[in-house]
PDB file of N, CA, C, O and CB in Angstrom:
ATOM      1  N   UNK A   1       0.818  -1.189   0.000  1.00  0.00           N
ATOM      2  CA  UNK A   1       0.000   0.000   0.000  1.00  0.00           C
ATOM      3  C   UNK A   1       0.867   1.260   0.000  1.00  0.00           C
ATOM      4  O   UNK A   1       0.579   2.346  -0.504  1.00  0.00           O
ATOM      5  CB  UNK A   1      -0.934  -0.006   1.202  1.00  0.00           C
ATOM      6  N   UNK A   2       1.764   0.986   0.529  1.00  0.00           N
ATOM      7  CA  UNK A   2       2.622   2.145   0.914  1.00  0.00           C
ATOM      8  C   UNK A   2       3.442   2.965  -0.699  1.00  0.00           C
ATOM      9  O   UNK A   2       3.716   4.162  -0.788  1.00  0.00           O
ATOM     10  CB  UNK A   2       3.940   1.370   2.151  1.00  0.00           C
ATOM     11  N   UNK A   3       3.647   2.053  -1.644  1.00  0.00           N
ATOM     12  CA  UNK A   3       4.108   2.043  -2.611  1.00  0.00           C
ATOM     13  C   UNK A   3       3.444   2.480  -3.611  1.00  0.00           C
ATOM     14  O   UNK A   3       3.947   2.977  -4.618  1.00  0.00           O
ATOM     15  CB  UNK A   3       4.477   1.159  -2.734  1.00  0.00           C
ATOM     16  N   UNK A   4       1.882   2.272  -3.330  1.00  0.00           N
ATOM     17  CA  UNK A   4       1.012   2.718  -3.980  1.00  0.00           C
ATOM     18  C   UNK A   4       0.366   3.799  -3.997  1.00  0.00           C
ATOM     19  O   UNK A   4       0.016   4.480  -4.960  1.00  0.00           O
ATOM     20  CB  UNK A   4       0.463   2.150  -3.959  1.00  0.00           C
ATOM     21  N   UNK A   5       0.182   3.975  -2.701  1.00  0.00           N
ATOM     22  CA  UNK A   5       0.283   5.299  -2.046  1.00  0.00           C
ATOM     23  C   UNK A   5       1.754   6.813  -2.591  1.00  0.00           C
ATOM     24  O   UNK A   5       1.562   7.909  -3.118  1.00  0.00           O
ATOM     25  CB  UNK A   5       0.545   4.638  -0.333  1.00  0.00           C
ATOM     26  N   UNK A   6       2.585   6.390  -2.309  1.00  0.00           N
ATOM     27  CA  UNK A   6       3.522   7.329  -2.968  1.00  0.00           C
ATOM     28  C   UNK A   6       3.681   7.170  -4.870  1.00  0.00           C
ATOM     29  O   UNK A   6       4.263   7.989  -5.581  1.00  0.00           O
ATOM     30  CB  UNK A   6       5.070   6.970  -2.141  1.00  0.00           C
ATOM     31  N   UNK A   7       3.059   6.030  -5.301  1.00  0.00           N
ATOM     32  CA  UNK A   7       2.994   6.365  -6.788  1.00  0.00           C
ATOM     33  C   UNK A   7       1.936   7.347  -6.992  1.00  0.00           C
ATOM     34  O   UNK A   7       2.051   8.231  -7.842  1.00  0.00           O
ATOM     35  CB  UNK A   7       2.718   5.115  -7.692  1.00  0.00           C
ATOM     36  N   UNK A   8       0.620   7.194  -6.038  1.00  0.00           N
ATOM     37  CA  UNK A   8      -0.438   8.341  -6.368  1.00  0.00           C
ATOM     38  C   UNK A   8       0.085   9.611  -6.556  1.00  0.00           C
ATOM     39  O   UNK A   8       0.002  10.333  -7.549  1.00  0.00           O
ATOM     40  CB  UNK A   8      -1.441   8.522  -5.322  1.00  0.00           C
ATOM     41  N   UNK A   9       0.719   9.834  -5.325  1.00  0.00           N
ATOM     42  CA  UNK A   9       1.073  11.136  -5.218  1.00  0.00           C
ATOM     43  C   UNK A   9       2.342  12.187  -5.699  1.00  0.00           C
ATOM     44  O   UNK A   9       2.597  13.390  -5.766  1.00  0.00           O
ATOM     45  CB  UNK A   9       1.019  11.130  -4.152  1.00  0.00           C
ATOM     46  N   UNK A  10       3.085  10.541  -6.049  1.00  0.00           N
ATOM     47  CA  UNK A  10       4.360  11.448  -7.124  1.00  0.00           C
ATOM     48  C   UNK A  10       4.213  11.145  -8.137  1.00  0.00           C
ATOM     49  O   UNK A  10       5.029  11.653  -8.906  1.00  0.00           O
ATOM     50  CB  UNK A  10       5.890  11.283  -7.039  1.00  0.00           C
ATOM     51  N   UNK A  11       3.413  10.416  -8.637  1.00  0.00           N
ATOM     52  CA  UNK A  11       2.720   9.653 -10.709  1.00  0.00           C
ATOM     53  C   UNK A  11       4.267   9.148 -10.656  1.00  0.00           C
ATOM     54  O   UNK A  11       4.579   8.892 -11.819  1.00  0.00           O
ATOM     55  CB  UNK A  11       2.123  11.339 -12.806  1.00  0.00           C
ATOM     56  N   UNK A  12       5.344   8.904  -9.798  1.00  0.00           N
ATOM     57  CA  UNK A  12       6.243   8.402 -10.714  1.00  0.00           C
ATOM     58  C   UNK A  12       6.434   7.126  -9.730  1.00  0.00           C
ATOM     59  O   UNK A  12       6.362   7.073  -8.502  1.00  0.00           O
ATOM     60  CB  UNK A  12       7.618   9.424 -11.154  1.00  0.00           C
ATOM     61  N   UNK A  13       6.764   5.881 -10.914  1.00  0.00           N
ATOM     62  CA  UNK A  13       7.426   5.109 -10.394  1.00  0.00           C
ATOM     63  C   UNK A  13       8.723   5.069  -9.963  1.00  0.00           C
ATOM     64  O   UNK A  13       9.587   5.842 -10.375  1.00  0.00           O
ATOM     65  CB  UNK A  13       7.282   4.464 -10.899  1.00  0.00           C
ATOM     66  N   UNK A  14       8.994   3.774  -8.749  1.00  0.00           N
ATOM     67  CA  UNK A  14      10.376   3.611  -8.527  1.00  0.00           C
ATOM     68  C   UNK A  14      11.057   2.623  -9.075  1.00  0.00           C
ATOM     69  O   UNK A  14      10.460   1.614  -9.450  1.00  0.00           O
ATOM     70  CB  UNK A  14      10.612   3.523  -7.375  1.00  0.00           C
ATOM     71  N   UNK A  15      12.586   2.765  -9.227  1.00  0.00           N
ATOM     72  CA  UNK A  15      13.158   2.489 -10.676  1.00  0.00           C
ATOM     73  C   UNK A  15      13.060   0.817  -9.935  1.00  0.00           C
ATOM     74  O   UNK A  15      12.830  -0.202 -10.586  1.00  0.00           O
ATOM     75  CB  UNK A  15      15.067   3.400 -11.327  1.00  0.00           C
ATOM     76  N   UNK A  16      13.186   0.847  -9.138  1.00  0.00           N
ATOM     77  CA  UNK A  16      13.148  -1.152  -8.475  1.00  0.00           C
ATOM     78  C   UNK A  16      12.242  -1.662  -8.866  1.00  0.00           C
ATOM     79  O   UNK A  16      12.310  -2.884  -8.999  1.00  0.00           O
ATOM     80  CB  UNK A  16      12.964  -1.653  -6.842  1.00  0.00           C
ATOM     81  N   UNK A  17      10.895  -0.909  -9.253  1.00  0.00           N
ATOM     82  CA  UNK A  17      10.133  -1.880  -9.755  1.00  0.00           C
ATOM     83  C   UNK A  17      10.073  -2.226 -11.148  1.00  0.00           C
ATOM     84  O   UNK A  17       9.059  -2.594 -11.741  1.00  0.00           O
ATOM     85  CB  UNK A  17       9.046  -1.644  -9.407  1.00  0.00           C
ATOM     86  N   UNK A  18      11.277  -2.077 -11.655  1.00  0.00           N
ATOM     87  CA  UNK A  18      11.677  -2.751 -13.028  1.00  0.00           C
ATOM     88  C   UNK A  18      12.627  -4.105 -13.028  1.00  0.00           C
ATOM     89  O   UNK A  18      12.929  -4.917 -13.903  1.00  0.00           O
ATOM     90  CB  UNK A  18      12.473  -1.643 -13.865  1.00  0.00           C
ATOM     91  N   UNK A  19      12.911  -3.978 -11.807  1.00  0.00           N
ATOM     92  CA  UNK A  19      14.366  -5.297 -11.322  1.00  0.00           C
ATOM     93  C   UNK A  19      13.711  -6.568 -12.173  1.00  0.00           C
ATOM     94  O   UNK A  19      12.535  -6.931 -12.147  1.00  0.00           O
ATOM     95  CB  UNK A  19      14.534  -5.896  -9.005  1.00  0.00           C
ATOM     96  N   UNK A  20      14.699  -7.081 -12.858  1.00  0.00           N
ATOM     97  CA  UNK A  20      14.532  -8.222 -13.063  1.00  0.00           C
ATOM     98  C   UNK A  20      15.448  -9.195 -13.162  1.00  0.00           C
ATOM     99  O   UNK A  20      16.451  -8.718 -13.693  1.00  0.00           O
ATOM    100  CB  UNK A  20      13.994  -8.225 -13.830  1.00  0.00           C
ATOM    101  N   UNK A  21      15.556 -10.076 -12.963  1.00  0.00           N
ATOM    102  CA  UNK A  21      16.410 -11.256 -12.517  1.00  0.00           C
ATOM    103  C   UNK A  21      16.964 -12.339 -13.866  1.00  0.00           C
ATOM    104  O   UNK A  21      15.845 -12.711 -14.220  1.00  0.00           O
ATOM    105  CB  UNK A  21      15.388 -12.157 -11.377  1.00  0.00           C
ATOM    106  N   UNK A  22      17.700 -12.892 -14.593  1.00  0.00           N
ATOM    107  CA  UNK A  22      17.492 -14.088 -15.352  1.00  0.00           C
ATOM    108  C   UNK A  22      18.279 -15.116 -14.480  1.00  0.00           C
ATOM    109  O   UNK A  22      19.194 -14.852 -13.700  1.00  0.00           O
ATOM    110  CB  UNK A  22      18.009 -13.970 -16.928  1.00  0.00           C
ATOM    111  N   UNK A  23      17.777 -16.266 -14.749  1.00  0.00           N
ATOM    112  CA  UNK A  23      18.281 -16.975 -14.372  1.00  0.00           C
ATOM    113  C   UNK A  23      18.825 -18.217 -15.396  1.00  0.00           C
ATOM    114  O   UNK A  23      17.765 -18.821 -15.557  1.00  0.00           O
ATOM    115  CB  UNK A  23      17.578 -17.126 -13.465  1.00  0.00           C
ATOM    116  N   UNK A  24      19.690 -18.851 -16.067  1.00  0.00           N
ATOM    117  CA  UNK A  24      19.672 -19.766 -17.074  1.00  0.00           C
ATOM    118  C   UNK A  24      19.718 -21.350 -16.182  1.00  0.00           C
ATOM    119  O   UNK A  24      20.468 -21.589 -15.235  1.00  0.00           O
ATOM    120  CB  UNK A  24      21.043 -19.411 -18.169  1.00  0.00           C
ATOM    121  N   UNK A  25      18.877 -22.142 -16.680  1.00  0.00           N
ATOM    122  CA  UNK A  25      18.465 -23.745 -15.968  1.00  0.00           C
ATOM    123  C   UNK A  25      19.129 -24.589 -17.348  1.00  0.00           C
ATOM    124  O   UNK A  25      18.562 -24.406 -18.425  1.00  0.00           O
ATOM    125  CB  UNK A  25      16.233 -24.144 -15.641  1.00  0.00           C
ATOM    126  N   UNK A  26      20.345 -25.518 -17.294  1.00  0.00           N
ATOM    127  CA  UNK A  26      20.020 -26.312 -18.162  1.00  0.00           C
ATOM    128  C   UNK A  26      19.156 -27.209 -18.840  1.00  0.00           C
ATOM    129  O   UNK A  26      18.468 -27.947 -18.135  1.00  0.00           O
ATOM    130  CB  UNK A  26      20.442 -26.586 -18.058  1.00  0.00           C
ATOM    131  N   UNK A  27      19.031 -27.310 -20.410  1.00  0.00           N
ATOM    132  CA  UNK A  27      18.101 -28.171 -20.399  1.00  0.00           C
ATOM    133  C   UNK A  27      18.753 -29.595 -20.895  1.00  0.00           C
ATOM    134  O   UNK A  27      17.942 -30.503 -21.079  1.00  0.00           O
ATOM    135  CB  UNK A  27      16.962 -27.626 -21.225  1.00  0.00           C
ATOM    136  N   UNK A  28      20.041 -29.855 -21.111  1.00  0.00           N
ATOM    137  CA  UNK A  28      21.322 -31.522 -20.917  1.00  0.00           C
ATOM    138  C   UNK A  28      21.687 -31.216 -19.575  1.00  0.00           C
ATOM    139  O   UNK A  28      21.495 -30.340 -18.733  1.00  0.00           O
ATOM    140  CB  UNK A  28      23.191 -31.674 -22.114  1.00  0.00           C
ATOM    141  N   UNK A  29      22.422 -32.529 -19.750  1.00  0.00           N
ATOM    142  CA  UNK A  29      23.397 -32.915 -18.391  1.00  0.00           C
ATOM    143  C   UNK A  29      24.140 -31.645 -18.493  1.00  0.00           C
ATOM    144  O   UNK A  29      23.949 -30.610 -17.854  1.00  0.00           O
ATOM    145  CB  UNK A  29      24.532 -34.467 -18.451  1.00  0.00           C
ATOM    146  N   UNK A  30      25.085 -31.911 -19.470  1.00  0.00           N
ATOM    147  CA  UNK A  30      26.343 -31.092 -20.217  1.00  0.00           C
ATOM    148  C   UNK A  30      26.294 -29.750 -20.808  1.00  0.00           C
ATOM    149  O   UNK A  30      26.973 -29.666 -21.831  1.00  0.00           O
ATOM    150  CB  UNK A  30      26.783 -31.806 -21.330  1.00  0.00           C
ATOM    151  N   UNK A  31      25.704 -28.710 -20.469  1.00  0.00           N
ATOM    152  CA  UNK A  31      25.863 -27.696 -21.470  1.00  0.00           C
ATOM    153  C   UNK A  31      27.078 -26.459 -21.892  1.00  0.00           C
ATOM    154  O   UNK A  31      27.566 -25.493 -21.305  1.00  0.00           O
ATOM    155  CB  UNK A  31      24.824 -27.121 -21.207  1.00  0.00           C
ATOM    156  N   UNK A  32      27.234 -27.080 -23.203  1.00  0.00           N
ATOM    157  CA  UNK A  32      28.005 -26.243 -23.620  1.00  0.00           C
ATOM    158  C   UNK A  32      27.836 -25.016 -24.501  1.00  0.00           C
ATOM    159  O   UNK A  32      28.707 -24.147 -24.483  1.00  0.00           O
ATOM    160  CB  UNK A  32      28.666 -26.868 -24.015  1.00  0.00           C
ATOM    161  N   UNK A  33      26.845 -24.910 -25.208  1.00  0.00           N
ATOM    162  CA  UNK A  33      26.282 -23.408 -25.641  1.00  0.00           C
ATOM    163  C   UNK A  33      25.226 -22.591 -24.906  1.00  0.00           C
ATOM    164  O   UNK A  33      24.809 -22.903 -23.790  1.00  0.00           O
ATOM    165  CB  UNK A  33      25.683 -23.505 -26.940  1.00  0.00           C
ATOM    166  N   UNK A  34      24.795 -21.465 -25.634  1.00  0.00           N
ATOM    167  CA  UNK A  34      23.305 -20.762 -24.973  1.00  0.00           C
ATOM    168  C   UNK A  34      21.919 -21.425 -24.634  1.00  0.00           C
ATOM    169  O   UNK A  34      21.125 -21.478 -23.696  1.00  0.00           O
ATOM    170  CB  UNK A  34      22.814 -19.765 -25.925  1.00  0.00           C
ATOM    171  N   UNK A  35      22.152 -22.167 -26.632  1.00  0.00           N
ATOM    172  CA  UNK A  35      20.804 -22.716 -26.497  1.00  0.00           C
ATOM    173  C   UNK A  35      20.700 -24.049 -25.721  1.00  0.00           C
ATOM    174  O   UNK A  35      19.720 -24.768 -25.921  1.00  0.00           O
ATOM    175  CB  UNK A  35      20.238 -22.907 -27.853  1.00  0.00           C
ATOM    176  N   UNK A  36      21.551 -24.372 -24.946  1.00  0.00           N
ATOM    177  CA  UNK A  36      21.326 -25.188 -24.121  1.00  0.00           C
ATOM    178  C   UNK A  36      20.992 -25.116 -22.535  1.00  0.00           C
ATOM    179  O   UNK A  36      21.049 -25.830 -21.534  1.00  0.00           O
ATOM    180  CB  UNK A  36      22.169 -25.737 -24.341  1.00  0.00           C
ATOM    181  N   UNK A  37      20.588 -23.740 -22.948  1.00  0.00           N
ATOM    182  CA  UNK A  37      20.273 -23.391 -21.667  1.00  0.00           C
ATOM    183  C   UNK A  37      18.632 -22.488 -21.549  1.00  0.00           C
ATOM    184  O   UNK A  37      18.352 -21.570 -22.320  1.00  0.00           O
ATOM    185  CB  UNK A  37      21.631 -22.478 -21.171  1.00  0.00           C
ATOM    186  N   UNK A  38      17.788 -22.928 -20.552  1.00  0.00           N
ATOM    187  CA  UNK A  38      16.273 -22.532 -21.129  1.00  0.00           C
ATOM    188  C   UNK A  38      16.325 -21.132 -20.238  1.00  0.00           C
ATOM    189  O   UNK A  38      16.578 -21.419 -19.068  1.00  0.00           O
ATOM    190  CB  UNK A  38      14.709 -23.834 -20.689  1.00  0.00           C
ATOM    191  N   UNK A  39      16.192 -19.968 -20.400  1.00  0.00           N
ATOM    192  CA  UNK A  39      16.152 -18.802 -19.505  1.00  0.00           C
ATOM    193  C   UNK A  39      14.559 -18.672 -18.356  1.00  0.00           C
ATOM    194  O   UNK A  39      13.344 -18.766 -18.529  1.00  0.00           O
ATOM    195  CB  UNK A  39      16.277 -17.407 -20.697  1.00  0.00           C
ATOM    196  N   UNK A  40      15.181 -18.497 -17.580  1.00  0.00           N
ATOM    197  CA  UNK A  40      13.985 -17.893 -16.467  1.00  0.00           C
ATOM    198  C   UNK A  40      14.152 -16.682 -15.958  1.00  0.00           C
ATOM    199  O   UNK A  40      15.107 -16.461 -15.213  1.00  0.00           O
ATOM    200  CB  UNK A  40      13.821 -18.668 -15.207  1.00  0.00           C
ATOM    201  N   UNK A  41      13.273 -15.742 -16.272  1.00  0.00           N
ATOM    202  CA  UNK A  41      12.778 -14.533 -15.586  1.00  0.00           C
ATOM    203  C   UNK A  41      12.186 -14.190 -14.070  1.00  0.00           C
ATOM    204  O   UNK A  41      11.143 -14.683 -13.640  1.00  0.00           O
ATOM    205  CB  UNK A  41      11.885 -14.232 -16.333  1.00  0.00           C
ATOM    206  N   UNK A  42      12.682 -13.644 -13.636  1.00  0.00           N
ATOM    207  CA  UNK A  42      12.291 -13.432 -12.357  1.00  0.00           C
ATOM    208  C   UNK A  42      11.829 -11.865 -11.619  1.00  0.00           C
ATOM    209  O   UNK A  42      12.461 -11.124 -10.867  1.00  0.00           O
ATOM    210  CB  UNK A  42      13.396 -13.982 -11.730  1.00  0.00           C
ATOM    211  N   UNK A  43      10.894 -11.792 -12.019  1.00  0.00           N
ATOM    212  CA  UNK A  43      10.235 -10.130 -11.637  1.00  0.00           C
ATOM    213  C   UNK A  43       9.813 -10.303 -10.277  1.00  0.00           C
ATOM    214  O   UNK A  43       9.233 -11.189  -9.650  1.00  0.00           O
ATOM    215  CB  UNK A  43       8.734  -9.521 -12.631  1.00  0.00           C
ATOM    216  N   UNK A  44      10.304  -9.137 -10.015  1.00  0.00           N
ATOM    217  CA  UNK A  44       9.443  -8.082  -8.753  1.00  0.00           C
ATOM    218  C   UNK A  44       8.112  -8.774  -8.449  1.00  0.00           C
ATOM    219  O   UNK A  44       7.342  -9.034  -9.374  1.00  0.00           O
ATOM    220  CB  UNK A  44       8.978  -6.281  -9.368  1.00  0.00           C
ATOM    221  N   UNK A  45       7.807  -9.092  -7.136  1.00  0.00           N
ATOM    222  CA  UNK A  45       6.196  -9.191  -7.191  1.00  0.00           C
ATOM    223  C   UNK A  45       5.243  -8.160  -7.048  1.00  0.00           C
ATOM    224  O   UNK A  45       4.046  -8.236  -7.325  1.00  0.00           O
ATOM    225  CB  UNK A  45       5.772  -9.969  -6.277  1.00  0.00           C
ATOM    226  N   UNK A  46       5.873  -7.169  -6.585  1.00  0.00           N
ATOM    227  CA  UNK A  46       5.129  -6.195  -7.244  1.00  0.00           C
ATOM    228  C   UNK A  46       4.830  -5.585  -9.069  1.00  0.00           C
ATOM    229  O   UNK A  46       3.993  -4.855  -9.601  1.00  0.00           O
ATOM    230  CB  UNK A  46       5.670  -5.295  -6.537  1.00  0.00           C
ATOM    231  N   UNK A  47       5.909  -6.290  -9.492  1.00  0.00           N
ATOM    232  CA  UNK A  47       5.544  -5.940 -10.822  1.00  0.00           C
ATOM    233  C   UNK A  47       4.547  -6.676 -11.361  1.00  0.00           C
ATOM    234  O   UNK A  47       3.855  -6.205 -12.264  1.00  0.00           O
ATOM    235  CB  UNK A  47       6.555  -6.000 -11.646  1.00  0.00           C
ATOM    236  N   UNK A  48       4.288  -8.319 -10.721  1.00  0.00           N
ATOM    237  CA  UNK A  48       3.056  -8.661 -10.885  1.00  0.00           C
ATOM    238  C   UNK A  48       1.776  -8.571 -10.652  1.00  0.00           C
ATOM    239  O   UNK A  48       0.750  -9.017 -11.164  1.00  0.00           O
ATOM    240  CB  UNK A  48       3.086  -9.193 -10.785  1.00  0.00           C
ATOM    241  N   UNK A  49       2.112  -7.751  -9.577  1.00  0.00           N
ATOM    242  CA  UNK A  49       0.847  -7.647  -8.805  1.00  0.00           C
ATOM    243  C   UNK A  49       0.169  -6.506  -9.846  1.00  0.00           C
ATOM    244  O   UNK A  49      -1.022  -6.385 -10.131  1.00  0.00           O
ATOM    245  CB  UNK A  49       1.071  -7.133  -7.004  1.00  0.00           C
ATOM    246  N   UNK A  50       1.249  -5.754 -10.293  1.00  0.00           N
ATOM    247  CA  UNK A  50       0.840  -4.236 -11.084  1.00  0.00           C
ATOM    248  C   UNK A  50       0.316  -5.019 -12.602  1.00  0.00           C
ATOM    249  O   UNK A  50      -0.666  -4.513 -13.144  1.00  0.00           O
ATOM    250  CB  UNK A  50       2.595  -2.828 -11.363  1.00  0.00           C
ATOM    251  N   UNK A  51       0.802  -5.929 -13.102  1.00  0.00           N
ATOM    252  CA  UNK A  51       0.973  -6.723 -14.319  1.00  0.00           C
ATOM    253  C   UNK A  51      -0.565  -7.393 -14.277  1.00  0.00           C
ATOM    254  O   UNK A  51      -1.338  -7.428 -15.234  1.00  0.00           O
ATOM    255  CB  UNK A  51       2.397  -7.899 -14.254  1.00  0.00           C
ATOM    256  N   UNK A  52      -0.841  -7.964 -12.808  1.00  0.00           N
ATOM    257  CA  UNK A  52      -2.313  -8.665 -12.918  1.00  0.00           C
ATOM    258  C   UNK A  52      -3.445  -7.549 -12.708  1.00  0.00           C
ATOM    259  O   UNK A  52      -4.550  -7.740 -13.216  1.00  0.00           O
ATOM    260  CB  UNK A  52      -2.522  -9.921 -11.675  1.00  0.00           C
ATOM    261  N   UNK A  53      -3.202  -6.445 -12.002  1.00  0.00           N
ATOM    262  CA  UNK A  53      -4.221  -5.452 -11.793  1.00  0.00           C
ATOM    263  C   UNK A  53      -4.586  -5.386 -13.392  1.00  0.00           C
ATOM    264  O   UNK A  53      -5.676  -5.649 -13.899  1.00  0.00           O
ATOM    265  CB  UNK A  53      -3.670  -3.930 -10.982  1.00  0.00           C
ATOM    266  N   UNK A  54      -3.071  -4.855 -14.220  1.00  0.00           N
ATOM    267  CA  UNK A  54      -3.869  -3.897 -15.444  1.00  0.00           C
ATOM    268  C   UNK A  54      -4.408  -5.143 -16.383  1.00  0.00           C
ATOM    269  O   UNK A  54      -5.182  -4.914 -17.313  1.00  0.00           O
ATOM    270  CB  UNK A  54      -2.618  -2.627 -16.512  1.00  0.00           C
ATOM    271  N   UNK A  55      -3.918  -6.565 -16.060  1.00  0.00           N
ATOM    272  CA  UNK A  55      -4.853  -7.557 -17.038  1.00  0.00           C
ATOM    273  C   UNK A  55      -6.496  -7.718 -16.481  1.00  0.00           C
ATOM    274  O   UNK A  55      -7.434  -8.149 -17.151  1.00  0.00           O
ATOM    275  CB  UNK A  55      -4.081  -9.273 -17.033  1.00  0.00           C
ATOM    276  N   UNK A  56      -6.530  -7.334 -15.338  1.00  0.00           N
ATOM    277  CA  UNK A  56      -7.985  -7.340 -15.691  1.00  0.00           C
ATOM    278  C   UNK A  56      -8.717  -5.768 -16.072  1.00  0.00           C
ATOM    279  O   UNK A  56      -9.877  -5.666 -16.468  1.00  0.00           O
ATOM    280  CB  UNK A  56      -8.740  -8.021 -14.351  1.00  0.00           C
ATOM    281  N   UNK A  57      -7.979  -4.847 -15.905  1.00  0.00           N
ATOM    282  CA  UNK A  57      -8.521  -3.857 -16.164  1.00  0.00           C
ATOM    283  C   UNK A  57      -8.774  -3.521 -17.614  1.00  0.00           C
ATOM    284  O   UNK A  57      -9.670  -2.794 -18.043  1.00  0.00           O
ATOM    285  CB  UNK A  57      -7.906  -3.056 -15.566  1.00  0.00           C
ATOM    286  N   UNK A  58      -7.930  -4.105 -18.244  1.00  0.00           N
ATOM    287  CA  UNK A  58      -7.523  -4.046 -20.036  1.00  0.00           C
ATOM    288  C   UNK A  58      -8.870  -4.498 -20.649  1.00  0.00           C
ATOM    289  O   UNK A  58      -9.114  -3.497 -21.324  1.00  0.00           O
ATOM    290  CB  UNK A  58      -6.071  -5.322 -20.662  1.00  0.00           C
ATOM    291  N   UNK A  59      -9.390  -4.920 -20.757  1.00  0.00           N
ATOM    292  CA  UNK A  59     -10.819  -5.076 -21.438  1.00  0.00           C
ATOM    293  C   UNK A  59     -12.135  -3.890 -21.296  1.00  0.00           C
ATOM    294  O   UNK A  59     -12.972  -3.547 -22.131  1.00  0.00           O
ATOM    295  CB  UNK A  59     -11.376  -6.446 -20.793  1.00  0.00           C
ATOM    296  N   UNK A  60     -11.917  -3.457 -19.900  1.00  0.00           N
ATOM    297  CA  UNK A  60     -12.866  -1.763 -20.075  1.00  0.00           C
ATOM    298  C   UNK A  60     -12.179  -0.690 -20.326  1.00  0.00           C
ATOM    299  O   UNK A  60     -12.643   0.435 -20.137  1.00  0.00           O
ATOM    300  CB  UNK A  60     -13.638  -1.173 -18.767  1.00  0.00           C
ATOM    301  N   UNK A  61     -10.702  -0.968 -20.892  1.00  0.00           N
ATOM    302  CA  UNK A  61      -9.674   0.337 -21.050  1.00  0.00           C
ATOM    303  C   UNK A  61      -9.804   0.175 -22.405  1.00  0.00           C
ATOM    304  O   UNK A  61      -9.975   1.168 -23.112  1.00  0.00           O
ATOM    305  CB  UNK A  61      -7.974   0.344 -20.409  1.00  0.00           C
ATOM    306  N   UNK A  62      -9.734  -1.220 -23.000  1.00  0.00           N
ATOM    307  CA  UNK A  62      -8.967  -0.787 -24.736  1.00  0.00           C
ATOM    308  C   UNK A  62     -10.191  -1.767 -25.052  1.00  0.00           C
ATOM    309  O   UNK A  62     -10.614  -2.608 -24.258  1.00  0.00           O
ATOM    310  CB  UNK A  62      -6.798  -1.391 -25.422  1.00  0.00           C
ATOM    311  N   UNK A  63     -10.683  -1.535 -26.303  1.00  0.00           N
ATOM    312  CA  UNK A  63     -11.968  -2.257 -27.276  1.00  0.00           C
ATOM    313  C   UNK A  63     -11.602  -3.362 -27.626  1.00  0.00           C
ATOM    314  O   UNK A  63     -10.382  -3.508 -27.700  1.00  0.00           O
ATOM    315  CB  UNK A  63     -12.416  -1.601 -28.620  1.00  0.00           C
ATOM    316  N   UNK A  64     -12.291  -4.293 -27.896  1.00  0.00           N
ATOM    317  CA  UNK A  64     -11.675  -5.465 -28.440  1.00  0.00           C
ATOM    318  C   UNK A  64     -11.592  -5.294 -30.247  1.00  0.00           C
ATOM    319  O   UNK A  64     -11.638  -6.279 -30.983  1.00  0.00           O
ATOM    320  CB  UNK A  64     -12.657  -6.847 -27.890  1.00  0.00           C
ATOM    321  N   UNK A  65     -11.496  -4.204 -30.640  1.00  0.00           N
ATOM    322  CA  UNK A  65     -11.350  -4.326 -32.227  1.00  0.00           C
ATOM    323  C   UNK A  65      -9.757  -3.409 -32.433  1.00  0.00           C
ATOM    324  O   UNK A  65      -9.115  -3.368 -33.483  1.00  0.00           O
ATOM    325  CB  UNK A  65     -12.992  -3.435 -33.207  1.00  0.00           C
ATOM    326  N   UNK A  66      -9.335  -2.646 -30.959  1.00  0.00           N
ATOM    327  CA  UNK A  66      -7.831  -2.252 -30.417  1.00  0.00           C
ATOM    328  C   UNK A  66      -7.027  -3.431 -30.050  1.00  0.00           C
ATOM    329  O   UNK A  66      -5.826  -3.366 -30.315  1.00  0.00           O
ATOM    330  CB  UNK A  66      -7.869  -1.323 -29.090  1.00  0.00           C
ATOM    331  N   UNK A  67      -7.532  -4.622 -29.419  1.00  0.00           N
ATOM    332  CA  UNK A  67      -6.985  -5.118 -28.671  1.00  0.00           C
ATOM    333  C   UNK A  67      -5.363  -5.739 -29.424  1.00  0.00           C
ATOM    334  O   UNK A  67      -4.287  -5.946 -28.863  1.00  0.00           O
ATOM    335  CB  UNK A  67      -8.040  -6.010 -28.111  1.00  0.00           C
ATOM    336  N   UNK A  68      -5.778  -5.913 -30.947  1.00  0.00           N
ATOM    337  CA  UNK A  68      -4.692  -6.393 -31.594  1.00  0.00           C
ATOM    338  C   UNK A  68      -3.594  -5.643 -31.647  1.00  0.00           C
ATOM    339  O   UNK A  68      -2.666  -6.279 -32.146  1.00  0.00           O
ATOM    340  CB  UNK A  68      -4.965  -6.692 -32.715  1.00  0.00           C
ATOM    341  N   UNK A  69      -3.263  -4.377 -31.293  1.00  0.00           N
ATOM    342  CA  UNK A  69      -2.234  -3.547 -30.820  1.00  0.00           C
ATOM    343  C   UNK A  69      -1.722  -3.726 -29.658  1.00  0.00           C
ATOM    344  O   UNK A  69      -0.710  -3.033 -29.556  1.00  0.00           O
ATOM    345  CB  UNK A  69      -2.536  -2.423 -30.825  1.00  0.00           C
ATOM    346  N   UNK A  70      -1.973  -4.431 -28.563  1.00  0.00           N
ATOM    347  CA  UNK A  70      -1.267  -4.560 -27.370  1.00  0.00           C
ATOM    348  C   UNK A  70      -0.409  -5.475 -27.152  1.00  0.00           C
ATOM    349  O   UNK A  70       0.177  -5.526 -26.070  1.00  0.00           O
ATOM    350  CB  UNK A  70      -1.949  -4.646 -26.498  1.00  0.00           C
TER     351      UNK A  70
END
């Protein structure tokens, strides 16, 4: 709340809630190139939390004949 609270009142976000993490998991025993490696992302939970608010909000914000732009 608190976070949300100071986005009201300064409209700006804070730059942490862009942090994101990779993580690479093999997908052989052995890996020796990139593609042997499957990437995982790891966001902020607040960036999800912000990420699931605006998915449900997105259907009374943008038309569904817009929607193919997002």
């Amino acid at each position: 709340m608190h976070f949300l609270s100071e986005f009201h009142w300064n409209e700006k976000l804070s730059k942490d809630i862009n942090s994101t993490f990779i993580a690479l998991l093999p997908k052989i025993e052995s890996p020796q190139r990139l593609n042997d490696f499957r990437p995982i992302f790891l966001v902020n939970r607040l960036y999800k939390v912000l990420a699931n608010i605006l998915h449900n909000v997105m259907a009374s914000v943008i038309s569904e004949s817009q929607s193919a732009f997002i």
